[in-house]
C-alpha positions in Angstrom: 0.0 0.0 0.0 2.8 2.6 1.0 4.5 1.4 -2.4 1.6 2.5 -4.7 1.2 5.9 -2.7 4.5 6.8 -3.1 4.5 5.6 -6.5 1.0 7.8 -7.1 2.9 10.6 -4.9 6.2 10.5 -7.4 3.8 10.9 -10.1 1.7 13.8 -9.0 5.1 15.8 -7.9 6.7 15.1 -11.3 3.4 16.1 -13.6 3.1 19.1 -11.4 7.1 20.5 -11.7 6.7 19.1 -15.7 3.4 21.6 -15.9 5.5 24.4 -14.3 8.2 24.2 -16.5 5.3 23.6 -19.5 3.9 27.1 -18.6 7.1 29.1 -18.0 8.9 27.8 -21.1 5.7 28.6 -23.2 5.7 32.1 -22.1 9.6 32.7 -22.2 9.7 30.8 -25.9 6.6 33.1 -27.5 7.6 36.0 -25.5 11.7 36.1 -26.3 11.7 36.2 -30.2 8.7 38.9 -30.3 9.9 41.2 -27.4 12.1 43.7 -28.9 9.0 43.4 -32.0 6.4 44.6 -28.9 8.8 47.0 -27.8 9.4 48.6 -31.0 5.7 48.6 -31.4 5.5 50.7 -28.2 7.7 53.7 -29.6 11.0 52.4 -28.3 14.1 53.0 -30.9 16.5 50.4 -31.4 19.4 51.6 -29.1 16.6 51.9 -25.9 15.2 48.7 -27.0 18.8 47.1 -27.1 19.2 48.7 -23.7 16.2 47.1 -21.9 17.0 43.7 -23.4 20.1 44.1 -21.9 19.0 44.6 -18.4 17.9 40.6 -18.0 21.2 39.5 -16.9 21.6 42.4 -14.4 18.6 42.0 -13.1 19.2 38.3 -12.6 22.8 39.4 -10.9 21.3 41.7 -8.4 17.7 39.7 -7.6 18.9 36.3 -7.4 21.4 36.2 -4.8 18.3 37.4 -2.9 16.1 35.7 -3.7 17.9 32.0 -3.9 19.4 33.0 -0.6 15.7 33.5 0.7 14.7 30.2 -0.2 17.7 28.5 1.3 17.4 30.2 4.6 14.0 29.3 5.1 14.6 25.9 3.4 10.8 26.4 1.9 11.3 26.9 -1.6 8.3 26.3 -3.3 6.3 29.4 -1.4 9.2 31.6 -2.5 8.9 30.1 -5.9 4.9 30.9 -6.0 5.6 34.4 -4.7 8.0 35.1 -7.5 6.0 33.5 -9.9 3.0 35.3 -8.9 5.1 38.8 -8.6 6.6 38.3 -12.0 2.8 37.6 -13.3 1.7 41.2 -12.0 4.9 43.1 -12.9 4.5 41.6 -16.6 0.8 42.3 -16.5 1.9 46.3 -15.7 3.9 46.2 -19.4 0.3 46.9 -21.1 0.2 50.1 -19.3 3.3 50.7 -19.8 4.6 53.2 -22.9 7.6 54.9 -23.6 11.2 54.3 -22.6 11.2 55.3 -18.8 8.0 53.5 -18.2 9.1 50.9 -19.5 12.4 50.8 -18.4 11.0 50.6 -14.4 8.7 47.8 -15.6 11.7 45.9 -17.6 13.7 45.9 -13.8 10.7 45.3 -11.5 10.0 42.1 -13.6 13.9 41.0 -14.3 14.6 41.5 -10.7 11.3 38.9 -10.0 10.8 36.3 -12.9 15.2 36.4 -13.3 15.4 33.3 -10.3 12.5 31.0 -10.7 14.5 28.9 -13.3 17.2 28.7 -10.6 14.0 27.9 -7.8 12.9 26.1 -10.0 15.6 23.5 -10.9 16.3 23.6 -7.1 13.0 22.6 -6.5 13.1 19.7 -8.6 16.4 18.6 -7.8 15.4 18.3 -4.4 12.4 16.0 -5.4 14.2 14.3 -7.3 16.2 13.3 -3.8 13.1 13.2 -1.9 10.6 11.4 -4.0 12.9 9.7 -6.5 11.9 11.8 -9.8 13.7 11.7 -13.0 14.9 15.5 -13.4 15.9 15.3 -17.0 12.1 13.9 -17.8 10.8 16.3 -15.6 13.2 19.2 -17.1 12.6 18.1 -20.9 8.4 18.7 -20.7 10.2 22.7 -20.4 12.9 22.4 -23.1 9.8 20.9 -25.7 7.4 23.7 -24.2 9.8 26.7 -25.3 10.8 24.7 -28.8 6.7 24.7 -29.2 6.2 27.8 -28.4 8.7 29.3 -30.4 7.6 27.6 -33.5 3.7 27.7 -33.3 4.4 31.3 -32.5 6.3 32.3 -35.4 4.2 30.7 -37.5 1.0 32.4 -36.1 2.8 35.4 -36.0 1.3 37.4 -38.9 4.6 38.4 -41.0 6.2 34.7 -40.9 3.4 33.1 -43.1 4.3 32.3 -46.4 2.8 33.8 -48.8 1.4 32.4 -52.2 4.3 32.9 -54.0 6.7 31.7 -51.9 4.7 28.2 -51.2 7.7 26.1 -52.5 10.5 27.7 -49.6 8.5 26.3 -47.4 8.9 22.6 -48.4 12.0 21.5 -46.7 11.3 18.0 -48.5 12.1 19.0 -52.1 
């Protein structure tokens, strides 16, 4: 009886981490390629739009040390993990009110400085279920890596400039 539970138990925690890294990989794979697109679409010029792409690694230097340090002190990762999940959620959300460069630049570091560790939080997360409750990480992991692949296809090819068009059919027959 305790076998099948933790059995059942290994396969609830591993679907659950697979559909967290399912829904942060399809946002980060249809949101990457088409940001600096959105941004240009908000007014920004190439040298302020190069400049707020930019700030995603510093962002990740300054907030993670924070945050991963957080988690590890309190040993409860997973609630920090939902609360910079959830943060990163509302700070994205404030980008549609956002216009203009400074705007936007104040939105671009509250939302680096949040969403920058939950791949870290994440992957510590799992690692430690993987100890706990005998997980595969890579299988778990993988479900993300497919996720962001997806995403990035099925969204260029939605996207409305990257269909081909009548004439150019044949290009898109990778067979011939």
């Amino acid at each position: 009886m305790t076998a099948a539970a933790s059995a059942a138990e290994r396969r609830s925690v591993a679907l659950r981490l697979a559909l967290f890294y399912v829904a942060f990989f399809l946002f980060v794979g249809v949101g990457l390629p088409f940001w600096p697109a959105w941004l240009s679409a908000r007014g920004l010029s190439a040298a302020e739009i190069g400049f707020l792409l930019s700030l995603a690694p510093w962002m990740k230097l300054v907030g993670n040390p924070f945050t991963t340090r957080l988690a590890d002190a309190t040993g409860r990762t997973r609630p920090v993990l939902l609360a910079v999940a959830f943060s990163g959620m509302v700070f994205y959300l404030l980008f549609t009110l956002a216009y203009g460069f400074w705007p936007l630049l104040a939105v671009t570091v509250l939302a680096g400085l949040s969403i920058g560790a939950l791949t870290p939080l994440a992957d510590a997360l799992t690692m430690g279920m993987a100890t706990s409750h005998g997980i595969d990480y890579g299988r778990v992991r993988l479900w993300g890596s497919l996720a962001f692949i997806l995403a990035g296809v099925a969204g260029g090819w939605l996207s409305p400039g990257a269909r081909p068009t009548s004439s150019c059919r044949s290009c898109w027959r990778p067979w011939r």
